[in-house]
C-alpha positions in Angstrom: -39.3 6.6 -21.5 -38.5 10.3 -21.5 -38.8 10.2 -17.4 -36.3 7.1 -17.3 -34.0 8.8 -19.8 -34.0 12.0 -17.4 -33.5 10.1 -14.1 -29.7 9.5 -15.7 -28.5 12.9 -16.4 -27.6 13.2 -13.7 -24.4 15.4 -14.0 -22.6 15.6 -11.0 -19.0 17.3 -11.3 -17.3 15.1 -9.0 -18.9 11.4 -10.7 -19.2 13.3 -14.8 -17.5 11.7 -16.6 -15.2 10.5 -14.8 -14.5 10.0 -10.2 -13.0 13.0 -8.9 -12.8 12.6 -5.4 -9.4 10.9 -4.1 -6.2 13.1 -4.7 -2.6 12.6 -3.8 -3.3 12.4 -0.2 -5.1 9.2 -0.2 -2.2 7.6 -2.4 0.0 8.8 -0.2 -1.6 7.1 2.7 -1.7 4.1 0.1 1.9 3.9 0.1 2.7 4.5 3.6 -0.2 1.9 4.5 2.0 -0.6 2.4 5.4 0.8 3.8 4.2 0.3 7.0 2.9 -3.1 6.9 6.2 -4.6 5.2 7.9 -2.9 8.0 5.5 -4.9 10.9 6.2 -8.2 8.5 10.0 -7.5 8.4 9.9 -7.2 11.8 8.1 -10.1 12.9 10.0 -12.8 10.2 13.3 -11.8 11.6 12.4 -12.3 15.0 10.9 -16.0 14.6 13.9 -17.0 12.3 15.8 -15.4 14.9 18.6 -13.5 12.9 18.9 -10.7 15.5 23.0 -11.0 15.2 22.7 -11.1 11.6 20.1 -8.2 11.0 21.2 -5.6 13.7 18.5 -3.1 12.6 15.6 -4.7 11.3 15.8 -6.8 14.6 16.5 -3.9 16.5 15.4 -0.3 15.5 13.2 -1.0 12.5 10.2 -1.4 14.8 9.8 2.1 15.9 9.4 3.1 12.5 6.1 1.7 11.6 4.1 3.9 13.9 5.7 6.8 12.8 4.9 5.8 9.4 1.4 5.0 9.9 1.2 8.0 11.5 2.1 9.7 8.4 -0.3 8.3 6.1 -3.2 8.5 8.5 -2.3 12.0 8.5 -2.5 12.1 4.6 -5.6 10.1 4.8 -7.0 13.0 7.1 -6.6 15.8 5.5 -8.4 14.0 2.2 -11.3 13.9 4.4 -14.3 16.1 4.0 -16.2 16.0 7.6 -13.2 15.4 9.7 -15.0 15.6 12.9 -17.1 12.1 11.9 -13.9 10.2 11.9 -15.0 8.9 15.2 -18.1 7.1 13.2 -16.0 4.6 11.3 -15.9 2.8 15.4 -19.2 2.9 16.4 -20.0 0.1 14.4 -18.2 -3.0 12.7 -19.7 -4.1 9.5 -18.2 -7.8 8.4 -18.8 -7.0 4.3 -17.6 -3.5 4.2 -13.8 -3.4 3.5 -13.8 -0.3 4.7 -15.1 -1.3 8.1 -12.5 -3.9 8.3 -10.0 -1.0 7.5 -10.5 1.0 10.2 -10.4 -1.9 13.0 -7.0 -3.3 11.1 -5.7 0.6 11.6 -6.6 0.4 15.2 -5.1 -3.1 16.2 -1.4 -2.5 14.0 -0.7 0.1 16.6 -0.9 -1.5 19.9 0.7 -4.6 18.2 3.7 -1.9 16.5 4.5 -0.8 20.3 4.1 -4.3 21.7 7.1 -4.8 18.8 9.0 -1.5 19.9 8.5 -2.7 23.3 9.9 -6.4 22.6 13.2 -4.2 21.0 13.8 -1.3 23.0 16.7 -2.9 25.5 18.7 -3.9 22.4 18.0 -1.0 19.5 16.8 1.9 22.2 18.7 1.4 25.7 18.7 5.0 26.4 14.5 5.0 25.9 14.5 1.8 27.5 16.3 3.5 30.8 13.1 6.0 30.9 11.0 2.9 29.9 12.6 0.5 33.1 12.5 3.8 35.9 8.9 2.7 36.4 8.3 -0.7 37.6 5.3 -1.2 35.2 7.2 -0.3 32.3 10.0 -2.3 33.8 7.4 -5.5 33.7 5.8 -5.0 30.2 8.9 -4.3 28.4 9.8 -8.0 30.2 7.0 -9.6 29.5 7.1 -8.5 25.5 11.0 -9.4 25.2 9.5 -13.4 26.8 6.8 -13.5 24.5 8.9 -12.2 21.6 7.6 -15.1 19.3 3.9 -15.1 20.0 3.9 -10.9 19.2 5.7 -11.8 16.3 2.7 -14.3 15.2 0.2 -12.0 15.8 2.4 -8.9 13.8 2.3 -11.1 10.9 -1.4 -11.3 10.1 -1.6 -7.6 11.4 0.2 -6.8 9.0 -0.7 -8.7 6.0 -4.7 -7.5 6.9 -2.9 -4.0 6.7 -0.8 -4.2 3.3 -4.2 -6.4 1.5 -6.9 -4.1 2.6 -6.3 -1.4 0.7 -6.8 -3.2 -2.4 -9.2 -5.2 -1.3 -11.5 -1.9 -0.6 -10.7 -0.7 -4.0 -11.1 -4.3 -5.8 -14.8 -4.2 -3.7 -15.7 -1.0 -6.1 -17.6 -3.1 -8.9 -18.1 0.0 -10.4 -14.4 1.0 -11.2 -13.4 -1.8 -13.8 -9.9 -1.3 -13.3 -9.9 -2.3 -10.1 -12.7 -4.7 -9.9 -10.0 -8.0 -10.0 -8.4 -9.8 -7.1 -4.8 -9.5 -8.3 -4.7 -6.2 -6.7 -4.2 -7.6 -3.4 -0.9 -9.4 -4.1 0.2 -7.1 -6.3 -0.4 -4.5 -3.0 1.3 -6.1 -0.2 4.1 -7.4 -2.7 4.5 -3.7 -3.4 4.7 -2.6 0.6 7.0 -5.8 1.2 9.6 -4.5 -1.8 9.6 -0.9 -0.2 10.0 -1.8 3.4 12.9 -3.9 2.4 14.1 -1.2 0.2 13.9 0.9 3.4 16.3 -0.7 5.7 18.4 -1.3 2.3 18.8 2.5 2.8 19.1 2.6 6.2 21.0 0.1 7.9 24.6 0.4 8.0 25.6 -3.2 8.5 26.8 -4.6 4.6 25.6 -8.0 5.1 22.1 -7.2 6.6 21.8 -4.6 3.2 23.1 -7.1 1.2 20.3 -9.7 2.9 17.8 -7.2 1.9 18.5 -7.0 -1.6 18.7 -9.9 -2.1 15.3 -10.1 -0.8 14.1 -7.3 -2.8 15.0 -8.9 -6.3 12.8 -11.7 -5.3 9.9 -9.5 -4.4 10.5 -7.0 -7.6 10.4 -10.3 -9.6 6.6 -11.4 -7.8 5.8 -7.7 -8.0 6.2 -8.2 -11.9 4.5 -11.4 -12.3 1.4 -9.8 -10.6 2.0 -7.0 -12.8 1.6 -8.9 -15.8 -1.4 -11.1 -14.2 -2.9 -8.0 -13.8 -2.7 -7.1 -17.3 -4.2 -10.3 -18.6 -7.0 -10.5 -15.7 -7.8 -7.4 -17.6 -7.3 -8.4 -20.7 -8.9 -11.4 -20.7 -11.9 -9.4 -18.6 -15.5 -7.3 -19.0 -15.6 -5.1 -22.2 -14.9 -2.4 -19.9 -12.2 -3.7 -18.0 -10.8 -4.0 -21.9 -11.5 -0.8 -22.5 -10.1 0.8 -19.5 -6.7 -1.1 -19.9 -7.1 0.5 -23.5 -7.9 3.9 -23.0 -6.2 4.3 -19.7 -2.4 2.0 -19.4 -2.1 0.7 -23.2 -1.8 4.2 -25.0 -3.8 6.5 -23.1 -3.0 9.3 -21.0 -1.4 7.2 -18.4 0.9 5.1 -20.3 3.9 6.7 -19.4 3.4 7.2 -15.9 2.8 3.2 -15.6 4.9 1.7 -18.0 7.9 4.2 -17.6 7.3 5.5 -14.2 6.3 2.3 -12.4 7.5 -0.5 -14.3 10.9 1.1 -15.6 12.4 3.1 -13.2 9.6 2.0 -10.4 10.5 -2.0 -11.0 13.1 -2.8 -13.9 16.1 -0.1 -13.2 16.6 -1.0 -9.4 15.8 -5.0 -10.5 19.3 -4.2 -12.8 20.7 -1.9 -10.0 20.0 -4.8 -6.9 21.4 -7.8 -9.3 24.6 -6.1 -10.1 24.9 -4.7 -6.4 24.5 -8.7 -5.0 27.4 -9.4 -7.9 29.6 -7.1 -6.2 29.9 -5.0 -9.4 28.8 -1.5 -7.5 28.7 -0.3 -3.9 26.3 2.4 -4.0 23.8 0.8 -6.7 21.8 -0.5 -3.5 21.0 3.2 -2.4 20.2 4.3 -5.6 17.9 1.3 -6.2 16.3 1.3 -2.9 15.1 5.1 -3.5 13.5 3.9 -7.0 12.0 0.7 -5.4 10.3 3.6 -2.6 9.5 5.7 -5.6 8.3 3.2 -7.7 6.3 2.2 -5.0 4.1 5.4 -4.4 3.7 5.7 -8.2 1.9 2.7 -8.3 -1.4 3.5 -5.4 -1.0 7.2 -7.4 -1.3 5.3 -10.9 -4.2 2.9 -9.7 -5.9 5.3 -7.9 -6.2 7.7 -11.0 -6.4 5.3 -13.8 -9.5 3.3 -11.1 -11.2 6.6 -10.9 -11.5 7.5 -14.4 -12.9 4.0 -15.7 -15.9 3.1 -16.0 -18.5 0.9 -17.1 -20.7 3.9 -18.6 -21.2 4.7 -21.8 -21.4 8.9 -21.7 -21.7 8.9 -25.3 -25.4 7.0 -25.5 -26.3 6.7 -22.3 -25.7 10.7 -21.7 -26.4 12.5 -24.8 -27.5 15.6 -24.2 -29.1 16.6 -27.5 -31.1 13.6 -27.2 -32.3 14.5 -23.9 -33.0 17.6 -24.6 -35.3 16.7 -27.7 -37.3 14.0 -26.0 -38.1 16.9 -22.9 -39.7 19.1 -26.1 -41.1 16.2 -27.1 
């Protein structure tokens, strides 16, 4: 008994009493990831409804963005890493129930298939790269042969890109041992959250009204599923293990991360540009769309930061039996 009772004290700074090992930079890369993979989607949905007169940049220039800002968050991702020289590990092998796994083949197919986008593009959003592009009778031919098979990229961006917004959550769901992220709403609730924010982005970038306005308008819809998922996720937890209880207790309903996800997230993240967007579709403000696009981005990054913390700190683990030191300490004299 004493020997078994040993064997768990085990006390490990970065596991004791709580998981210390992700920081900012891998909800950083989070956020991006999601950014990135509304921006593929965007891309690809305009293209097979064919609005290209009627959304000038997302049909245009909004491709080029995503492997910038993949780039970004793999760069985040990166520098979270602790042996950066065995990156090159994560493709030596491809293991079909490891979400991770599957993560690092989805991060190496979105790239080819974000160029094959730009590519498709270039003519129409980029003519003077498309000049360099076209000097070179290969170039000349690919950039051709994307702009024929438009549609087909476009099919294959769209379940890139879903893989890439879902399986982020899906590798943090997969952690049984973090109850507050052990439930499947966390993949809607993800990619819901990377659609909003890429939306968001052209929002704030494109200078044509009526594409902006198209936008919004698509952003209230996906604020509204963003906080239906919200509360799904609540009551998945609610309704859950004890500990998944307890961690929406200790951690999100009056514990030390309360107001960064009710206040943070939900109400300037989710509620404030929801009011903002509404009144900006109404005609009742001009500039509300900007302001509510940069809350929707912000919003967005506060929730992987939110999850992230709150997943690390709960537990299924009770410290105060299973880890009592005086009790340990007595049974070893004993």
């Amino acid at each position: 008994m004493t020997e078994e009772l040993m064997v768990t004290a085990r006390a490990n700074e970065l596991i004791d009493p709580s998981l210390h090992i992700w920081t900012w930079e891998v909800a950083m890369y989070l956020f991006l990831g999601g950014v990135t993979a509304g921006i593929i989607i965007f891309v690809a949905v305009v293209a097979l409804l064919k609005r290209d007169e009627q959304l000038p940049y997302a049909s245009d220039r909004l491709a080029l963005l995503a492997p910038i800002v993949l780039s970004l968050g793999m760069t985040t991702l990166f520098l979270d890493l602790e042996h950066k020289l065995f990156t090159f590990r994560f493709y030596t092998t491809f293991r079909v129930l490891s979400p991770m796994s599957w993560g690092a083949w989805i991060l190496i197919v979105i790239y080819p298939v974000s160029i094959l986008q730009i590519l498709a593009t270039v003519r129409r959003g980029y003519p003077q790269m498309a000049e360099y592009i076209d000097r070179l009778a290969v170039g000349k031919a690919i950039v051709s042969w994307c702009q024929r098979n438009r549609r087909e990229i476009s099919l294959v961006a769209i379940f890139a890109g879903v893989g890439l917004g879902v399986y982020t959550a899906i590798l943090l769901s997969a952690f049984s041992a973090r109850p507050f992220w052990n439930t499947g709403v966390l993949a809607p609730l993800f990619l819901a959250s990377g659609l909003s924010t890429a939306a968001a982005l052209v929002a704030l970038l494109t200078r044509d009204h009526g594409e902006r306005a198209w936008f919004t308008r698509v952003d209230i819809y996906l604020i509204v599923i963003e906080l239906a998922l919200v509360g799904l996720f609540i009551i998945n937890l609610a309704t859950g293990s004890a500990a998944q209880i307890q961690a929406l207790e200790c951690c999100i309903m009056g514990g030390s991360y309360t107001f960064a996800f009710w206040v943070l997230f939900v109400g300037i993240g989710l509620l404030v540009p929801l009011l903002l967007e509404i009144l900006e579709v109404r005609g009742l403000g001009t500039t509300l769309a900007v302001v509510a696009a940069v809350l929707v981005l912000f919003g967005g990054y506060t929730l992987r930061h939110v999850m992230m913390e709150v997943g690390q700190e709960s537990t299924w683990t009770q410290y105060d039996t299973q880890y009592n030191t005086e009790l340990l300490q007595r049974l070893e004299r004993e």
